[in-house]
DRENKOL-295106 format. One record per residue (C-alpha): residue number from 1; residue in three letters; x, y, z. Coordinates in steps of 0.05 Angstrom, whole numbers. Layout:
N
REC:NUM:ALA:X:Y:Z
...
end
This chain:
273
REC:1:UNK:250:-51:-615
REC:2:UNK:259:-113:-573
REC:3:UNK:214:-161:-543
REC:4:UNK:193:-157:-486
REC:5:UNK:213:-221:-468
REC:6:UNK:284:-205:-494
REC:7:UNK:280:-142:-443
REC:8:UNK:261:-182:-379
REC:9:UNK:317:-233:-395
REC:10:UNK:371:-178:-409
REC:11:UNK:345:-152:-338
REC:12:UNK:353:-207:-307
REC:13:UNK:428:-220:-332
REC:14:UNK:448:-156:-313
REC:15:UNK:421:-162:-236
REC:16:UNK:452:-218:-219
REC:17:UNK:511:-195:-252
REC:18:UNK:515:-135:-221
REC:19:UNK:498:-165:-152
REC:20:UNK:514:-234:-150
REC:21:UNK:451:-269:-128
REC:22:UNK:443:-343:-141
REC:23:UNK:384:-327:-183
REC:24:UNK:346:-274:-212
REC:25:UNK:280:-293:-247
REC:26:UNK:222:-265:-265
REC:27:UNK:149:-280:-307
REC:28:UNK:99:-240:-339
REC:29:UNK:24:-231:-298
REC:30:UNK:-41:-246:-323
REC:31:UNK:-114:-250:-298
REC:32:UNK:-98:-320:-265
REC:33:UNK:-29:-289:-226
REC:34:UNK:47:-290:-247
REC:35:UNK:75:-348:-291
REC:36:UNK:150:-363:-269
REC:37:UNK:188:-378:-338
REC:38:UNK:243:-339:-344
REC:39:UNK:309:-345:-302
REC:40:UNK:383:-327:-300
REC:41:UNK:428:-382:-255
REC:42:UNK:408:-455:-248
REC:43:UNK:349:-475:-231
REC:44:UNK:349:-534:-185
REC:45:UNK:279:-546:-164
REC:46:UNK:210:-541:-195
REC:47:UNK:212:-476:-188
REC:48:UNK:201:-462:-282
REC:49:UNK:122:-461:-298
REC:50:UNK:91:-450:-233
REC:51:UNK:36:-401:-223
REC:52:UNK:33:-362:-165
REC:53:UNK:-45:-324:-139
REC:54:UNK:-53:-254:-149
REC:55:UNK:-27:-234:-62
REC:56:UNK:-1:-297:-53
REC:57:UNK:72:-315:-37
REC:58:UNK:124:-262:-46
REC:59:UNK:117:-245:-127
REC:60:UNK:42:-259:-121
REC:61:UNK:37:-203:-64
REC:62:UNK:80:-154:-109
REC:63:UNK:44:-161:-163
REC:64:UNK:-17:-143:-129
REC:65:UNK:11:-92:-80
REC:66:UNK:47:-59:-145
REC:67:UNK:106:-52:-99
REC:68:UNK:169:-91:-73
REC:69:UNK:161:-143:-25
REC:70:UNK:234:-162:9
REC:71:UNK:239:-231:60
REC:72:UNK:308:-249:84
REC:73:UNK:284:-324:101
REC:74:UNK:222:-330:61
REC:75:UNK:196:-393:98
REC:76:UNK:197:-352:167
REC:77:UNK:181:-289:138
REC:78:UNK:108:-268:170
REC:79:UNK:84:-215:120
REC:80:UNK:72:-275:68
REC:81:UNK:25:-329:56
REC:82:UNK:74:-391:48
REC:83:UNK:30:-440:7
REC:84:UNK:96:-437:-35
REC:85:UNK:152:-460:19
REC:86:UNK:157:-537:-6
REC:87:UNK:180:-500:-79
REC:88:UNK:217:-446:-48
REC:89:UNK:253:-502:-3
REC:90:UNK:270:-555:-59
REC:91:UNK:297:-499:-99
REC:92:UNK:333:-474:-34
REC:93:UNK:321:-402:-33
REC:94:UNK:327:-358:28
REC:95:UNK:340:-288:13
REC:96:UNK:294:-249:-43
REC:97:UNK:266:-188:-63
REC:98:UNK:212:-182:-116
REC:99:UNK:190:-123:-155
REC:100:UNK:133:-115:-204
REC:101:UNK:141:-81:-266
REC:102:UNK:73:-34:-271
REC:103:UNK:52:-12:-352
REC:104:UNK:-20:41:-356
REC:105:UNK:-24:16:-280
REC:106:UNK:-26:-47:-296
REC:107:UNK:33:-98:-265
REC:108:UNK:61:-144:-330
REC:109:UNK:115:-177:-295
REC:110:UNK:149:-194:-235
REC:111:UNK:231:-190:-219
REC:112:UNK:254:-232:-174
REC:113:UNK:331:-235:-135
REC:114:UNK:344:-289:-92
REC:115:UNK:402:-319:-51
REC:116:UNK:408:-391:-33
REC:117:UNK:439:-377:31
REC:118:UNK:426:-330:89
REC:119:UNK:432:-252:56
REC:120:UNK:408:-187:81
REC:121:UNK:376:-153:25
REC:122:UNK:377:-84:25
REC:123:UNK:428:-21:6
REC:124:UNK:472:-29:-51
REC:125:UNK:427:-105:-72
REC:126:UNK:361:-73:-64
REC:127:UNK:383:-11:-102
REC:128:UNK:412:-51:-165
REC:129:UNK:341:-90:-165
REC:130:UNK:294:-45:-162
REC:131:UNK:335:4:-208
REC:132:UNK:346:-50:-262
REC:133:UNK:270:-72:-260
REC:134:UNK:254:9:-261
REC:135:UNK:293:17:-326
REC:136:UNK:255:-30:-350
REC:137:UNK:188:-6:-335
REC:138:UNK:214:48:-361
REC:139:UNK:218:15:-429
REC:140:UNK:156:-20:-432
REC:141:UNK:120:43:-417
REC:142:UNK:153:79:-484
REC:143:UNK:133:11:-522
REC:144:UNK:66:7:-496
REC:145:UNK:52:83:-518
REC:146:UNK:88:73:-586
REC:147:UNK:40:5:-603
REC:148:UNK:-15:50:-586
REC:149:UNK:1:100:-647
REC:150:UNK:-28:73:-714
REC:151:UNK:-43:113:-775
REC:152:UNK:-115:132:-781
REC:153:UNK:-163:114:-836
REC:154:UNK:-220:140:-852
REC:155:UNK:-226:215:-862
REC:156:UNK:-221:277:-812
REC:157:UNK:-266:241:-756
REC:158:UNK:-216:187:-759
REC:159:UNK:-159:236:-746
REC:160:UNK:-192:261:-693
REC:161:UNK:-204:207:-661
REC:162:UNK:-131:190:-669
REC:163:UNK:-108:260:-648
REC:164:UNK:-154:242:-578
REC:165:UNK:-124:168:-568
REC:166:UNK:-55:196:-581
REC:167:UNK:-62:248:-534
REC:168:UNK:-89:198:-472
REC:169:UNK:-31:159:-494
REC:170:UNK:24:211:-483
REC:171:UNK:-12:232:-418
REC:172:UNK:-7:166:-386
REC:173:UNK:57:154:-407
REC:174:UNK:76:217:-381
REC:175:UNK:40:201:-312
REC:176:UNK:78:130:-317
REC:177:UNK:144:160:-320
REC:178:UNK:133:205:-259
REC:179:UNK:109:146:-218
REC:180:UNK:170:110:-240
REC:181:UNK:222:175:-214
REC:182:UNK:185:168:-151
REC:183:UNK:195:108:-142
REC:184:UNK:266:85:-158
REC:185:UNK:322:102:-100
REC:186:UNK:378:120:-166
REC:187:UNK:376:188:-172
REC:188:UNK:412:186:-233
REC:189:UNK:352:143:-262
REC:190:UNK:310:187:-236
REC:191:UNK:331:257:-261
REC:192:UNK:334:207:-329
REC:193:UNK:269:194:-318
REC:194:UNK:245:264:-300
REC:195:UNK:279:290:-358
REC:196:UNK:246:241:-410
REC:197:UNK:176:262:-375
REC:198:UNK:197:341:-381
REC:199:UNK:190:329:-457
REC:200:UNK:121:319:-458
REC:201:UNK:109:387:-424
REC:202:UNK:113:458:-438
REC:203:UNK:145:479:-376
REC:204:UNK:167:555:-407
REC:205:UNK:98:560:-430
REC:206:UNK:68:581:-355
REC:207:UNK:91:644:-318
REC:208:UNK:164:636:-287
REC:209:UNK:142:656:-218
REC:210:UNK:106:595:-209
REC:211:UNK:148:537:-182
REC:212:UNK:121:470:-168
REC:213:UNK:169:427:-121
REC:214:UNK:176:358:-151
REC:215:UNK:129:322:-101
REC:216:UNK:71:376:-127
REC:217:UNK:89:351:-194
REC:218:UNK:82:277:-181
REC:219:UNK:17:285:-144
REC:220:UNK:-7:334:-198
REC:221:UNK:11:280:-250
REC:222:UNK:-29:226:-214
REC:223:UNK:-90:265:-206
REC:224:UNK:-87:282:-276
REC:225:UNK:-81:204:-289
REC:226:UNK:-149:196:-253
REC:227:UNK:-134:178:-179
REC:228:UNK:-152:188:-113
REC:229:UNK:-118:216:-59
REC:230:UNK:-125:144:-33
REC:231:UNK:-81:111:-95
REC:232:UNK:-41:165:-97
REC:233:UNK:-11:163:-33
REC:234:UNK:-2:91:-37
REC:235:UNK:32:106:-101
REC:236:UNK:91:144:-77
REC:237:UNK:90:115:-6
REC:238:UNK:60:176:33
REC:239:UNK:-3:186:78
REC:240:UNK:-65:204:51
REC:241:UNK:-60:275:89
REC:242:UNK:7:287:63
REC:243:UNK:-17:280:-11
REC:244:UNK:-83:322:11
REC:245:UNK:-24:375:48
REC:246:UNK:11:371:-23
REC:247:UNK:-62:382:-59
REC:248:UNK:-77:439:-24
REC:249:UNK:-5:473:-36
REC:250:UNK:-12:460:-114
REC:251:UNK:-78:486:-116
REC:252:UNK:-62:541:-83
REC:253:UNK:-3:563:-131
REC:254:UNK:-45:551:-195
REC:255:UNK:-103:595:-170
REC:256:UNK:-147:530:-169
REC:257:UNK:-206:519:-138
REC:258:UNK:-220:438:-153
REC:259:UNK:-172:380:-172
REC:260:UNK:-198:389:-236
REC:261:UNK:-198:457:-247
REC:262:UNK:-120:448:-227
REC:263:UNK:-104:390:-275
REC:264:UNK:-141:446:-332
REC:265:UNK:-95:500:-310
REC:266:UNK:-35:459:-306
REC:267:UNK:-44:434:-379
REC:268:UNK:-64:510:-400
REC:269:UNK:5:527:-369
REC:270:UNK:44:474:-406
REC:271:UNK:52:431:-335
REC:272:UNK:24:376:-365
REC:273:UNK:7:354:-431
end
């Protein structure tokens, strides 16, 4: 399996191949913000190695947002702090989007596209972008639950233990790949998505009458993950009584009297695993 450094750079070629922007960049996030050090297209600035504050700036925003942040002249754009406009000006970008890539709901990286002249980024641009960045979040998430599974040592309590991490690995990575389907605007990458996270479940298991509609599902996935209606409906980009609205609906169907009782049910009925 490939680095992930090998990933983010493959990403990157393919966006501003398939789009044309005058550079597409991106770097991995830590506790002290994002680290800029990987790029496709020249870099003419000082734009390699600098480290960008956790809501700061556009990629320092994403990556504490956890969504994409779009300016079409970053220096003017108000819904920024611009601590970063002397950089953003020697390298002469105008135009960009940045998206985070989000792992166990954590953001690892950031994915920039910019233009050095004046763009409009949205439709067919956007799309490519955030589609590209959501395949691969898509990958790290299968990586990350993979490096999780080790053989156990150390007789049956060890398995057990093993059988338990396992399982809170598969559930979040389950969760992770509904979040992603929710997110992208492909729907090609997301019924690919939606398709790798039906495999975790045992959706003939549960009585056939009972039909969740895919917004149930994502909501029901999230609660099982451990959030709040709060998160959640920041999450998929709904209000917090729309996700209560959806709650309520779910609950209703799975004979449920509590969020928890309903995640219980739903993983008794194969809904979630």
């Amino acid at each position: 399996m490939k680095p992930r450094a090998e990933r983010v750079q493959a990403t990157l070629a393919r966006i501003r191949s398939l789009t044309g922007v005058s550079l597409a960049f991106a770097g991995p996030v830590d506790r002290d913000g994002v680290l800029l050090e990987r790029f496709d297209g020249p870099v003419v600035g000082p734009l390699s190695g600098v480290r960008l504050s956790f809501g700061h700036g556009l990629g320092g925003k994403a990556a504490s947002i956890q969504r994409p942040v779009v300016v079409n002249d970053y220096v003017r754009a108000p819904h920024i702090t611009h601590q970063y406009d002397r950089i953003i000006q020697a390298e002469g970008l105008r135009a960009m989007v940045a998206v985070p890539v989000v792992v166990a709901k954590r953001t690892v990286t950031v994915i920039y596209a910019a233009f050095r002249d004046t763009q409009i980024i949205g439709g067919r641009i956007y799309d490519v972008v955030a589609g590209e960045t959501r395949t691969l979040e898509h990958d790290l998430v299968v990586a990350h639950a993979l490096e999780t599974i080790e053989p156990p040592q150390g007789g049956e309590a060890a398995v057990i233990e093993e059988n338990r991490r396992l399982r809170a690995a598969l559930r979040d990575t389950y969760t992770q790949l509904r979040l992603l389907a929710a997110r992208t605007a492909d729907p090609v990458i997301r019924e690919e998505l939606l398709r790798e996270a039906d495999r975790f479940t045992d959706q003939e298991a549960g009585p056939p009458a009972l039909t969740l509609t895919p917004r149930e599902n994502d909501v029901l996935a999230l609660v099982a993950g451990g959030l709040t209606n709060a998160q959640i409906a920041s999450a998929l980009g709904l209000t917090t009584f729309t996700v209560k609205s959806y709650m309520k609906s779910l609950m209703g169907k799975l004979g449920a009297g509590s969020r928890h009782e309903a995640v219980v049910i739903a993983r008794r009925l194969g809904r979630l695993p």
